[in-house]
N, C-alpha and C positions, 0 to 999 in steps of 0.2 A: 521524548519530545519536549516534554516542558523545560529538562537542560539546554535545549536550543534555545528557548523563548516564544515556543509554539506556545499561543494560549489553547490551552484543551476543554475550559471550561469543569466544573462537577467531574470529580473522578467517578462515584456512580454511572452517570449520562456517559461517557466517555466508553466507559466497560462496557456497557449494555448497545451502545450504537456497534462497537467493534462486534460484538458476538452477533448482533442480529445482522452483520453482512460480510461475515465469515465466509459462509457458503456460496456468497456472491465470488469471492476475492479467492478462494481456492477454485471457483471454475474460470476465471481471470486466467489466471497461473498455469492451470493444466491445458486451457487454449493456447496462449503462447507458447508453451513446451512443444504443442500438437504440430505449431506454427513451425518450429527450428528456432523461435527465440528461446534466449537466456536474459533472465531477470536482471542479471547483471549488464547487458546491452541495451536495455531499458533502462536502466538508473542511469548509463553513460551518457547515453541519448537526451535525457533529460534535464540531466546536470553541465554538458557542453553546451556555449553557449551559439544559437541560430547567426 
């Protein structure tokens, strides 16, 4: 992300926010599986413009 030009701040800070909402973002992921989405219909979704 920081090759994008995302400012991410503290690479420490940055590691530690990811791990502490892992387990958020992997039941994210297995909802929408549950759902009949694909991640990647998600990202298309997101990325085409409204």
């Amino acid at each position: 992300m920081r090759a994008a030009g995302i400012p991410l701040g503290d690479r420490e800070e940055f590691e530690n926010a990811a791990r502490e909402t892992a387990e958020q973002r992997r039941l994210l992921f297995a909802l929408m599986e549950e759902e009949g989405w694909k991640w990647q219909q998600r990202e298309e979704k997101i990325d085409s413009p409204s």
